[in-house]
Phi, psi and omega in degrees: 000142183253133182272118173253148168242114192278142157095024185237157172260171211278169180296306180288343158304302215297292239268326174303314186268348180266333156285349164307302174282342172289315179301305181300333172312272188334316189301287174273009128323309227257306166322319180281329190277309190304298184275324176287323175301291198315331234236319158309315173293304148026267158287325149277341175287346173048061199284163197089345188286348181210174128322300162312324198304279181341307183317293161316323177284320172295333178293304189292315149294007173285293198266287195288348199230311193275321202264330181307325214271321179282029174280255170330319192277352162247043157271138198278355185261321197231010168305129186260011155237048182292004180274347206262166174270181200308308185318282173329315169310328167305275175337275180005281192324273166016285170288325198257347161293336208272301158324300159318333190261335199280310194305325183261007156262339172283341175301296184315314188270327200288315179298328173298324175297328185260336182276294142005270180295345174259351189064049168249156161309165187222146194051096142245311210252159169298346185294286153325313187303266207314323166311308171284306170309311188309288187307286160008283171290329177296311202289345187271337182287342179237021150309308199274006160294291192314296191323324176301304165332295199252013185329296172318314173300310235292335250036076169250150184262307196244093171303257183020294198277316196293325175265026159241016158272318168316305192300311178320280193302331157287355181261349161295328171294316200279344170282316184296327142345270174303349171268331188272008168266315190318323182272330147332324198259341155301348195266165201282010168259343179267340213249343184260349176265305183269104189254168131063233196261021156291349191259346183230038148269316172314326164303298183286319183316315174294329184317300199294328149337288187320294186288338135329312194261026172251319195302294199314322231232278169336312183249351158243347185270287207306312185306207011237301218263351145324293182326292206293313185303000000 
């Protein structure tokens, strides 16, 4: 005899929707984790008092706010544009890597600048290195967006393989990203504001973002764009 329980849902539908929803819960944390950290960086750079003051603040709207969301926004559980078509969504990406980019080139000059007028060295720190390297793989990452964009101008023969080198090699960008705010917070203007255990919440924050999107990439993109090739 089969025991039915008339008006309950069965165990694995339950168990189907309660990860659903936990993934989408995690999704817009992570949105939220994304725009309050910026806004947080922000406010603390008290931007206009320097030159330097400027640096954070664009690094954050590069990296932490413009390349997570154009990420995050081709997620199928939590895209806060889940209405738009693929096409569109592309486009999004686009704009907001673009924005990303303009942004972390003014990040780029206000430090240079700031270093300049101070008579200080420039690539001292791990922080430096890793950061430059980081602008480096974004600009090479959004040769191979374009090239994705445009495959007939590029010649490209096998789209396939190139975008699934893109998604690899972008989550490798966005980790290096994120390792390069990390190290920031070692430096000594981020450590005179931020102590004790506000300093190593601020340490965790960027994480949670990453691992979204690492899980998001990892478990829905790469199997897929395997298959096509």
């Amino acid at each position: 005899m089969q025991s039915l329980e008339v008006g309950l849902v069965p165990a694995p539908a339950r168990e189907a929707r309660l990860t659903r929803w936990l993934r989408r819960g995690s999704g817009i944390l992570a949105h939220l984790v994304a725009l309050g950290f910026t806004i947080f960086l922000t406010l603390l750079s008290r931007p206009g008092t320097s030159l330097f003051s400027w640096h954070p603040v664009f690094m954050a709207l590069a990296f932490c706010l413009c390349v997570t969301e154009a990420i995050l926004l081709f997620s199928p559980d939590h895209s806060p544009f889940f209405f738009c078509s693929r096409k569109s969504r592309i486009r999004l990406h686009w704009a907001g890597q673009t924005l990303a980019i303009l942004c972390a080139s003014l990040g780029l000059g206000f430090i240079i600048s700031s270093r300049t007028r101070s008579e200080l060295p420039h690539l001292v720190s791990w922080h430096s290195w890793v950061g430059t390297l980081t602008l480096l793989a974004t600009g090479g990452q959004a040769l191979c967006g374009l090239c994705l964009l445009c495959p007939r101008a590029a010649r490209v023969s096998r789209v396939a393989r190139l975008k699934l080198y893109h998604l690899t090699c972008g989550l490798v960008v966005y980790l290096m990203a994120t390792v390069t705010v990390l190290l920031g917070m070692y430096s000594v203007w981020f450590q005179a504001q931020i102590k004790g255990v506000a300093w190593y919440l601020c340490l965790a924050l960027p994480l949670y973002p990453a691992l979204v999107i690492m899980h998001q990439i990892s478990s829905s993109y790469l199997p897929r764009k395997k298959m096509e090739m």
